[in-house]
N, C-alpha and C positions, 0 to 999 in steps of 0.2 A: 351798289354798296361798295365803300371804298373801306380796306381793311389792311394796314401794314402792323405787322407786332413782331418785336424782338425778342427772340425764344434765347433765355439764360440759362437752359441746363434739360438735360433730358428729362427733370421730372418738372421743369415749366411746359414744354412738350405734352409728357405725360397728365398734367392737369388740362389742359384743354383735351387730350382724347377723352377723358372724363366728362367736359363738359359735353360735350359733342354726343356720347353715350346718354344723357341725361335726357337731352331735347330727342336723342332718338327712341327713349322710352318713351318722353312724356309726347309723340307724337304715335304713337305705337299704340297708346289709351285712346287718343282720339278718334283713331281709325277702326279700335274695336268698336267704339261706341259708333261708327258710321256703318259697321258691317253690319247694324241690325234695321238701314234701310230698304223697304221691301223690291223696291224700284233699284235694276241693276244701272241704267242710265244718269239716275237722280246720284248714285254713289259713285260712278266715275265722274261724274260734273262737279261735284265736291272734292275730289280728290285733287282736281286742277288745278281749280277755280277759285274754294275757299279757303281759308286759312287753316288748313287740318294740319299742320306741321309745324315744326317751334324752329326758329334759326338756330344753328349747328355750335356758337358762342354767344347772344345775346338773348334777350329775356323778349321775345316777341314771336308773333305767330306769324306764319308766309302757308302759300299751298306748299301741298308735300311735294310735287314736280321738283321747286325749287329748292327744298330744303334736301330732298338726294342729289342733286347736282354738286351742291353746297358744302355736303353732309362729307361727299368721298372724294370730292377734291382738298379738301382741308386736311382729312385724315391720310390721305397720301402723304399731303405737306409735311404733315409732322413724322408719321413714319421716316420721309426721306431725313428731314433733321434730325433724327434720333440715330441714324444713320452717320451724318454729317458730324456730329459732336464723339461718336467713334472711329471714323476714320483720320478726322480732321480740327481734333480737341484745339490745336493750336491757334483754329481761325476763328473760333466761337466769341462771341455772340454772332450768331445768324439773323439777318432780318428776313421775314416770311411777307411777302405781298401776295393775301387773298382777295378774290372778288374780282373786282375793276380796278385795284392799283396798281399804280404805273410800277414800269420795272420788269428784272426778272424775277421769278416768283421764289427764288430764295440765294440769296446773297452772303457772303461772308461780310463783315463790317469793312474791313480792308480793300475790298474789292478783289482780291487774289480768287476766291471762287464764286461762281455763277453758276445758274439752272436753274432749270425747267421741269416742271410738274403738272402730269394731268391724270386724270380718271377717265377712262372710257369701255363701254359697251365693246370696241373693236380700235386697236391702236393705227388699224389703216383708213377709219371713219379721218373722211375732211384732210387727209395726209397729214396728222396732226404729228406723228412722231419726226416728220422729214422737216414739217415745217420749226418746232424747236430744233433739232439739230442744227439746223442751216440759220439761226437765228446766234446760237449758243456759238457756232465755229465763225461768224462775222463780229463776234463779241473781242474785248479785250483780255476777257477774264484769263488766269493761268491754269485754273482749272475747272473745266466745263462738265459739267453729271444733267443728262436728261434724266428724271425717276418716270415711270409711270405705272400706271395697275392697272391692267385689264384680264378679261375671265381667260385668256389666251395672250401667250406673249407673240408679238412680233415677228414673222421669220426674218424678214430682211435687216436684221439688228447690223451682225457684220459687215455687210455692203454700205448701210449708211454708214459706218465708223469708219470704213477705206474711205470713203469718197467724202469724208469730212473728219480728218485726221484731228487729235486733240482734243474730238467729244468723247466721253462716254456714256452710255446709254446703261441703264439699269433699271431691270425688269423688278417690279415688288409683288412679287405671286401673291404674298399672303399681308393683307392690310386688316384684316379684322380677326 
């Protein structure tokens, strides 16, 4: 899926965490109705495999697998934006690249800021925090913000910001 959208204001922001809330309900229903298969097997092979889950902005069904990967990288996305339009009113409109769009996943129009956004189980999974930093400080951008969420922040946050001067790294403990 290829997804770029230009967020106009915290509460355009705020309407897609709405949507996002919605396809999480209405994938929530689905799942009740699978918890009353007798078979524990046949109910994780559905959970995969069929389309028990609704995409996180558009009107279609995917497995749940993909609809949580989906689901809490987006709403980082916007948290960080919501973020971005308070620290950095001046650069707004922000373009958001979700999915597979090219790019950095959230830009100022101007190009003056760049970052990087992800969700993760463990932010040292994959060396995903080293590898945006080091993407972000080869960048042009003037002001570089990695965001991420995971159920545990980072210890090595300030090592990576010495050794890659000009990023910053911001941890979003609470995204829901």
């Amino acid at each position: 899926m290829k997804r770029t959208i230009e967020i106009t204001s915290i509460n355009h922001a705020n309407d897609l965490l709405e949507r996002i809330d919605v396809s999480a309900t209405e994938a929530k229903a689905k799942i009740s109705e699978l918890l009353k298969c007798e078979n524990a097997h046949e109910f994780m092979y559905s959970m995969k495999f069929y389309e028990t889950g609704r995409d996180p902005l558009e009107d279609r069904d995917l497995n749940i697998i993909e609809q949580l990967n989906q689901q809490f990288t987006y709403i980082t996305s916007l948290v960080a934006v919501k973020l971005l339009f308070k620290d950095y009113p001046e650069l707004s409109p922000f373009t958001v690249n979700l999915g597979t769009a090219s790019g950095f996943d959230i830009e100022s129009n101007n190009g003056v800021l760049k970052s990087e956004v992800f969700s993760s189980a463990n932010p040292r999974n994959n060396n995903k925090l080293r590898k945006d930093v080091k993407r972000l400080f080869e960048s042009d951008g003037e002001i570089k913000i990695v965001f991420y969420h995971a159920p545990t922040q980072h210890s090595g946050e300030e090592k990576l910001m010495k050794e890659y001067p000009g990023v910053e790294i911001k941890y979003l403990e609470k995204i829901v």
